[in-house]
C-alpha atoms as one frame of an Amber mdcrd trajectory, in Angstrom:
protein
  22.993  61.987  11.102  22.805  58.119  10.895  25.623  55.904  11.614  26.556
  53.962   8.651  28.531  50.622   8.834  31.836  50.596   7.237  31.923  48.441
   3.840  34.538  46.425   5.307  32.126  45.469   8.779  29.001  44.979   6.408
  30.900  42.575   4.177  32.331  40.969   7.254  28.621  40.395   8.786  27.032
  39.092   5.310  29.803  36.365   5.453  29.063  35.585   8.764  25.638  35.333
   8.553  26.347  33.118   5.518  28.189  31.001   7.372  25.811  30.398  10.387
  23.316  29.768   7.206  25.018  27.298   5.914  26.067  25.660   9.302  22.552
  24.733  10.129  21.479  23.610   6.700  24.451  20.990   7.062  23.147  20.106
  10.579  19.621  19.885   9.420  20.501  17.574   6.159  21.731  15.081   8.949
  19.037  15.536  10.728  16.371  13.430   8.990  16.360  10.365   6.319  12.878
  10.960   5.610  12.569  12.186   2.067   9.410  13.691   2.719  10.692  16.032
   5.282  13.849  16.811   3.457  12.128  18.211   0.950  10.160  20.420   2.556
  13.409  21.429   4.713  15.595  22.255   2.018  13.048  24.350  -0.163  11.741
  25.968   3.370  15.196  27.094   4.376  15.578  28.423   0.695  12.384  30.936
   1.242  11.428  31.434   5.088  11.572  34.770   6.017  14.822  33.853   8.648
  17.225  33.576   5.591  15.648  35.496   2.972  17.274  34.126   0.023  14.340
  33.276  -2.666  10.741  34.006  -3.121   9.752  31.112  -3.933  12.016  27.083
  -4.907  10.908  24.078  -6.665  12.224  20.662  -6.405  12.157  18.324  -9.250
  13.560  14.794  -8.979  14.654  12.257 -11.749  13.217   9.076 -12.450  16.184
   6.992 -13.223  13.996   4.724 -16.088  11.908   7.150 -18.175  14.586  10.359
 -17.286  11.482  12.742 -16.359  11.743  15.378 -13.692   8.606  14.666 -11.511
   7.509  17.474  -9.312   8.008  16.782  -5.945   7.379  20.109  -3.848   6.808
  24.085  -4.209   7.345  26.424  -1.380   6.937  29.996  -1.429   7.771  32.893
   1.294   3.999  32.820   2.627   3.955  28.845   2.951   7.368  28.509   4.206
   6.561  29.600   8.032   7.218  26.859  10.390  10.524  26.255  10.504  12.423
  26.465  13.877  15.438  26.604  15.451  16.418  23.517  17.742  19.316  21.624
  18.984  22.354  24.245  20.911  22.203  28.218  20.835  25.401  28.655  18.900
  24.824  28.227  14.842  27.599  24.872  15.063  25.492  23.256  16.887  21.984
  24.050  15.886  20.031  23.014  12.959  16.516  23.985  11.664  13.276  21.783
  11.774   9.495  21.599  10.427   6.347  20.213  12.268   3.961  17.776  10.155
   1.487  20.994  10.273   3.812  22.835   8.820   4.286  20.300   5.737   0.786
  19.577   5.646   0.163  23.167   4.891   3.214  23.652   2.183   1.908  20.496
   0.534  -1.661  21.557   0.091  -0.638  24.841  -0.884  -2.407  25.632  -4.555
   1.218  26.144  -5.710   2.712  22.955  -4.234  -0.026  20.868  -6.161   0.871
  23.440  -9.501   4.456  21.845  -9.387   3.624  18.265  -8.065   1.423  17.976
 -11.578   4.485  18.987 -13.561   6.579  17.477 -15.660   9.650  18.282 -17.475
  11.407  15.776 -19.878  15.214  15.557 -19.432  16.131  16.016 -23.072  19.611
  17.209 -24.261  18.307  19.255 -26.867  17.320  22.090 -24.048  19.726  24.240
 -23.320  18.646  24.377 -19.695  18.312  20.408 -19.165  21.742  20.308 -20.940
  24.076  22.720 -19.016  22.041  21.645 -15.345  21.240  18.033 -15.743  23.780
  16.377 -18.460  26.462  18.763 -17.761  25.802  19.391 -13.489  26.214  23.173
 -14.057  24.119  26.004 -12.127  21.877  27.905 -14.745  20.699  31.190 -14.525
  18.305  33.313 -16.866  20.510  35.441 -19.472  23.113  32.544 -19.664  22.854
  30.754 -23.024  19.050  31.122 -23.087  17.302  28.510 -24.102  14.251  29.103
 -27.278  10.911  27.689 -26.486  11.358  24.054 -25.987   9.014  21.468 -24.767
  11.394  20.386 -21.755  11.605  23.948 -20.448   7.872  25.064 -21.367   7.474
  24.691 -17.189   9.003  28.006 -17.017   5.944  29.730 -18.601   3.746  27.292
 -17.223   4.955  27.553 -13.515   4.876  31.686 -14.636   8.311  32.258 -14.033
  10.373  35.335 -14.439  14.036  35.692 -13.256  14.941  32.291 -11.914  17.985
  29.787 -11.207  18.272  26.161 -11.590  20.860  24.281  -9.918  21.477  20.788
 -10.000  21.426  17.476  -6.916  24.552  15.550  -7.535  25.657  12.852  -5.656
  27.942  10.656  -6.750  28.638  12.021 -10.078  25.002  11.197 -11.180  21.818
  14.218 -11.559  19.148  13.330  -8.468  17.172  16.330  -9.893  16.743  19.961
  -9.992  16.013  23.060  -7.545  14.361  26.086  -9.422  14.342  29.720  -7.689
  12.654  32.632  -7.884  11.510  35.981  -7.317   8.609  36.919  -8.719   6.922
  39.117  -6.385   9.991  42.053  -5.867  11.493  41.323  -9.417  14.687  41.019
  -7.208  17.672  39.554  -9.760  19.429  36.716  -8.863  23.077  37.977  -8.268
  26.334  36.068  -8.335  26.165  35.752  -4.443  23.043  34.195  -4.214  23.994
  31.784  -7.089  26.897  30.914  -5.302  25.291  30.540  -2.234  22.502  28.550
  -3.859  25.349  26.270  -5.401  26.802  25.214  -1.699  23.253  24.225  -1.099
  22.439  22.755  -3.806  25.748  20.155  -3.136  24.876  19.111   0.221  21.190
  18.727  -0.917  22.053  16.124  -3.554  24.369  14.074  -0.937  21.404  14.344
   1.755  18.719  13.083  -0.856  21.132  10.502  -1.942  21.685   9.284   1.480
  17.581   9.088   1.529  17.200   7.397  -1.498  19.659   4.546  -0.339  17.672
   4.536   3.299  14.719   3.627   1.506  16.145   1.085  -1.044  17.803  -0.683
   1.678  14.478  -0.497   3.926  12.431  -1.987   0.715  15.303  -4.631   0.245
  14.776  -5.576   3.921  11.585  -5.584   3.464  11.196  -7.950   0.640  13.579
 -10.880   2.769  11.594 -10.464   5.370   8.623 -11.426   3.173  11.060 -13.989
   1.546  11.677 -15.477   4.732   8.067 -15.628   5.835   7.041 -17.074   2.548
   9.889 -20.140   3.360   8.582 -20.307   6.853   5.364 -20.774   5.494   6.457
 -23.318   3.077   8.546 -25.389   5.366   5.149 -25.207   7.606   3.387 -26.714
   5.035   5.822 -29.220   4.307   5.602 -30.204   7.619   1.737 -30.240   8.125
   1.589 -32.264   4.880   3.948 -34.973   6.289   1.730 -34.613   9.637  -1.573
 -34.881   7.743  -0.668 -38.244   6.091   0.535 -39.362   9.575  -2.631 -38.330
  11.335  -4.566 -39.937   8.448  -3.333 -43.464   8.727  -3.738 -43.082  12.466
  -6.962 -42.027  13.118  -8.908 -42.539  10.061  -9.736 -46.573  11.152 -10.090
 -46.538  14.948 -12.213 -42.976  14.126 -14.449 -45.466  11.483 -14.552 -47.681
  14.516 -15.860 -45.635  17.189 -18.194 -43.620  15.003 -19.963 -47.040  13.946
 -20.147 -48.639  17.226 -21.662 -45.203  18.873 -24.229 -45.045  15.765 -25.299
 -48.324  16.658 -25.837 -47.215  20.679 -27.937 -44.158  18.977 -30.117 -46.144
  17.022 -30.794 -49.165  19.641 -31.177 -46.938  23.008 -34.159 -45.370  24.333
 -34.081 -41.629  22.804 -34.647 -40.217  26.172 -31.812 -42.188  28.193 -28.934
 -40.521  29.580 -27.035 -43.047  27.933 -28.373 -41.844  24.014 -27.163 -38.208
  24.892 -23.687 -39.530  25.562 -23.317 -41.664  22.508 -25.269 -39.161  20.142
 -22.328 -36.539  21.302 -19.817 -39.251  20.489 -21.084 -39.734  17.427 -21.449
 -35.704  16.544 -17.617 -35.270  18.285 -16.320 -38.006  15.699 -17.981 -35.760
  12.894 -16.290 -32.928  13.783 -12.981 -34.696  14.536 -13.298 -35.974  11.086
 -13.803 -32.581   9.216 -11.065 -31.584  11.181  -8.909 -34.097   9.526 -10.411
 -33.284   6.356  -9.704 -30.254   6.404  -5.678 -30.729   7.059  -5.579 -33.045
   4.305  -7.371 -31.071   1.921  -4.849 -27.776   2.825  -1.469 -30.085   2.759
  -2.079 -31.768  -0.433  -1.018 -29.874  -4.064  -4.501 -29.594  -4.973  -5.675
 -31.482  -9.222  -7.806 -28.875 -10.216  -9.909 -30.216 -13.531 -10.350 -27.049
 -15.797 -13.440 -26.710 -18.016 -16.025 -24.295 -19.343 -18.074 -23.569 -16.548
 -21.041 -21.204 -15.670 -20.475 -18.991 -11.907 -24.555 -18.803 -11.593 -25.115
 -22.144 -11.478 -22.323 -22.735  -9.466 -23.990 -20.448  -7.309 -27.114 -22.192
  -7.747 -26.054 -25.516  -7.112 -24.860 -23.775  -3.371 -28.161 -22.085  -2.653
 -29.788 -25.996  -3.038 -27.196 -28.178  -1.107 -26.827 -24.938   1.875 -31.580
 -24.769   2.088 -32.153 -26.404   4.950 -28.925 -24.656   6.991 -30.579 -21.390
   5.779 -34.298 -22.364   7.183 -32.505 -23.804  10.543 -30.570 -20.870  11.291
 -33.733 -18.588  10.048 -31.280 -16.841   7.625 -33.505 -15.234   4.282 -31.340
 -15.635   1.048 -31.702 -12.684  -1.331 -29.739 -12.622  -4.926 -28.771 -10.002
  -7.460 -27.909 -11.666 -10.910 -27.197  -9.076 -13.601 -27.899 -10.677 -17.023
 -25.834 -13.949 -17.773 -24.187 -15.542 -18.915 -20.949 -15.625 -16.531 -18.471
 -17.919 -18.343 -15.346 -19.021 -16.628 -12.722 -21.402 -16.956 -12.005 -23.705
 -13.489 -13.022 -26.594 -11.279 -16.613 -26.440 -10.536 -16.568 -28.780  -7.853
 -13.434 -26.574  -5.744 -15.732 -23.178  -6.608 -18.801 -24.614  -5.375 -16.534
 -25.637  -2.238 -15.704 -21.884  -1.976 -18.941 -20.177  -2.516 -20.252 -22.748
   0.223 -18.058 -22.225   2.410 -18.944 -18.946   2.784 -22.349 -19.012   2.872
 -21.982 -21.574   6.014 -19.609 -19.111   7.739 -22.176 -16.415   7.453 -25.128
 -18.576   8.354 -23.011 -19.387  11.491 -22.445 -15.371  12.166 -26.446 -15.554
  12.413 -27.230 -17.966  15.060 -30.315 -15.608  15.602 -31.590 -15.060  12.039
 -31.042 -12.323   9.452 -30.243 -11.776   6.122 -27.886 -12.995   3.110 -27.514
 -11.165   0.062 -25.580 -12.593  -2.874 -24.949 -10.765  -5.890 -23.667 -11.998
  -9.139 -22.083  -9.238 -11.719 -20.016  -8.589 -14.531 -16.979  -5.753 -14.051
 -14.146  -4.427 -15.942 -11.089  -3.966 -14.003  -7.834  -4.535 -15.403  -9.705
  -7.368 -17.639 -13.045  -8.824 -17.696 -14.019 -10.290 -14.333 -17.260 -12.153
 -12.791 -17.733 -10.927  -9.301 -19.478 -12.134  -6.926 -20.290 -10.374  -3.313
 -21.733 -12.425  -0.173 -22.944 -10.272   2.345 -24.310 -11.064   5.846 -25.837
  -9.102   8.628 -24.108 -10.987  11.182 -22.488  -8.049  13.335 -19.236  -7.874
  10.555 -15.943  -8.744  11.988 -13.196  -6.707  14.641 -11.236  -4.434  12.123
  -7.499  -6.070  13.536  -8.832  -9.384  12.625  -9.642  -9.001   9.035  -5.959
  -8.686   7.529  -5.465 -11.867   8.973  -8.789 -14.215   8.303  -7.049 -15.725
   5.190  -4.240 -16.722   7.885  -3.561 -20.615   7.756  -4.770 -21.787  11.803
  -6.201 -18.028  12.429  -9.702 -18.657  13.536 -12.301 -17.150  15.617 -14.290
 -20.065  15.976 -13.887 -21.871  19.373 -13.635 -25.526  17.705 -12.279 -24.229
  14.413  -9.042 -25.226  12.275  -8.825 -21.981  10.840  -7.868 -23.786   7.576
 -11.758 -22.901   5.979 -10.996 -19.383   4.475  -7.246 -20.244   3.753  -8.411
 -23.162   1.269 -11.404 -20.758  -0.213  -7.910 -18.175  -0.640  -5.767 -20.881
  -2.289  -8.177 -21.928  -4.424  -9.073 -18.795  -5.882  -5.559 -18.187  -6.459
  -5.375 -21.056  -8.498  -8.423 -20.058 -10.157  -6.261 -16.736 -11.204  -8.539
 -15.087  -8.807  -9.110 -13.098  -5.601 -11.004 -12.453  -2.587 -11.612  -9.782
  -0.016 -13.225  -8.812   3.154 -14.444  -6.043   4.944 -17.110  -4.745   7.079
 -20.615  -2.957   5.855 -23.836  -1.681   7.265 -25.022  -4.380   9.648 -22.463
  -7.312   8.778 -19.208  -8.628   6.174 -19.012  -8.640   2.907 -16.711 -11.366
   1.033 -16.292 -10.178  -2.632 -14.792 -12.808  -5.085 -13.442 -11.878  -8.351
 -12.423 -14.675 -11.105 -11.331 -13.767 -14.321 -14.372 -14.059 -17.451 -14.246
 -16.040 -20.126 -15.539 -15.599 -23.776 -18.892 -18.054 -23.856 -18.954 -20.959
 -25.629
């Protein structure tokens, strides 16, 4: 004959094993802030085959503005594998944890994307919302059912039988919902396993609080950091403007000076001599020194844009004329893509031509050996009407770090560069209302400029 346990000893060990449950889900609820990977901890430890307490649990959290429960995760006994033991070998010390395989695998489960696309409006008039989410009580099927109802149609939708809902409180406020189930033994839910799913439940809601505030504080943090860098920026500018008017009055005569005198060496000496060489690279350094200076100025002053009807093709034409003979020295073939005009916009013309030439230079200077620049002019719907226009180069493209940071006041690549040349195309596209973007393709970049249509006149 088998030995059977007294009642007393069973009851005893169900408590106890209870107990050392409940031990490590507090331990693992302090293990990790991530939300992510609470998630899939609290609805794994709910299912896994080590506890044994559902089939299958599905967490819904509340969006505090519209009041919808958005799905967040579903986990059932055959996706729940993966969790561990870690930390001491007695249950007060050890707590249970998930690999990112594991959660990989639970969140591309069929079911998991089943309860992600779900939604269930928080309305009062549902029994079920009402008793869990306005008045924090557990509900279980039989109690006060609730008639078909478009806040609890996820039940048949979800194809639910015998289930539980209990809520996430924390601080005397709903987070969301936790939905069990059995559906592959039919097992019912008994007053134990509410209970039990009750105590875990509680420290779920004060775990996914804790999260919550994590993240709003690291967003907050965030956005001063930004804050700060913006008024770094702006104090930078400040003082580059001050600088720029400085430099101007310092430089701008004696650089007139120089430049004239070593013209007239150029022009009077021998084209041959040793001493034309020097005073032609005087004259070219003086150039450069005073698009350097132009180029400060232009950046620190508030720019006067002049807005009026304007057409983007002939801006672009206008470019392709004044940027021919750069084109044939650098051996650079220009090929365009104009969908049907016209492409009406409202800005400066004179400022747009400056960016669209700008960036047909740079490329031409990506090509010191030749190749090939495509421009396209189109028309695109995106949030509103939009002329776009794409410049693309087969000049090598551009080290992935480097592009976040192109648009970068000073950041250059160029050896005698300001790195002020894209930063004034970004600023005045801004001003424009518009944008402009980089990245690498096929054999070279690609700058894409978007500025918002207008209707034609």
């Amino acid at each position: 004959m088998e030995a059977r346990t007294p009642p007393k000893q069973a009851a005893s060990h169900k408590q106890l094993v209870e107990l050392t449950i409940l031990y490590q889900f507090s331990n693992t609820m302090l293990s990790t802030i991530r939300l992510n990977k609470l998630t899939h901890l609290i609805l794994t430890a709910l299912t896994s085959d080590s506890t044994r307490l559902f089939e299958r649990a599905m967490l819904f959290l509340r969006n505090e503005k519209s009041g919808v429960l958005q799905g967040m995760l579903g986990v059932t006994r055959d996706t729940a594998g993966g969790l561990k033991v870690v930390g001491g070998k007695d249950a007060l010390s050890s707590r249970w944890d998930i690999d990112d395989d594991a959660i990989l695998h639970q969140r591309d489960s069929a079911f998991s994307k089943h309860v992600r696309a779900t939604r269930i409006e928080a309305s009062a008039d549902c029994t079920i919302i009402r008793r869990v989410i306005h008045e924090h009580r557990l509900y279980a099927l039989g109690e006060d059912d609730c008639p078909v109802c478009e806040s609890c149609d996820f039940v048949r939708r979800l194809g639910i039988a015998a289930f539980a809902v209990a809520p996430l409180i924390a601080r005397d406020k709903a987070l969301g919902i936790i939905v069990v189930d059995n559906p592959s033994s039919n097992k019912e839910i008994g007053r134990d396993d509410l209970h039990f799913l009750q105590l875990i439940a509680n420290q779920a809601g004060m775990a996914v609080e804790n999260s919550m505030l994590y993240n709003r504080i690291e967003e907050a943090h965030s956005n001063l950091r930004d804050a700060r860098e913006r008024l770094v920026h702006g104090e930078r500018l400040a003082a580059i403007g001050e600088m720029a008017a400085n430099l101007a009055h310092e430089l701008k005569n004696p650089l007139i000076t120089i430049g004239g005198f070593a013209g007239r060496l150029v022009k009077g000496l021998p084209g041959t001599s040793r001493e034309h060489h020097y005073a032609d690279t005087i004259v070219k350094e003086i150039g450069r020194l005073e698009r350097m200076l132009a180029d400060i100025l232009a950046f620190s002053r508030k720019p006067t844009i002049c807005y009026s009807a304007c057409d983007a093709g002939d801006i672009l034409r206008d470019c392709f004329a004044s940027c021919t003979t750069t084109l044939e020295d650098h051996c650079v073939s220009l090929a365009t893509s104009f969908e049907d005009g016209p492409w009406p916009i409202l800005g400066d013309a004179h400022q747009l031509k400056q960016v669209f030439l700008n960036l047909m230079l740079n490329a031409c200077e990506a090509m010191p050996d030749g190749g090939s620049l495509h421009v396209t002019l189109k028309k695109v719907s995106l949030d509103k009407k939009c002329i776009l226009v794409s410049i693309q180069d087969s000049g090598g493209g551009m080290p992935a770090d480097m592009l976040p940071k192109i648009f970068t006041p000073f950041f250059t690549t160029k050896p005698h560069g300001t790195g002020l040349g894209l930063a004034i195309v970004n600023r005045i596209l801004q001003n424009h209302g518009g944008s402009i973007k980089a990245r690498n393709e096929g054999r070279g970049a690609v700058f894409t400029v978007t500025l918002p249509q207008v209707e034609a006149q």
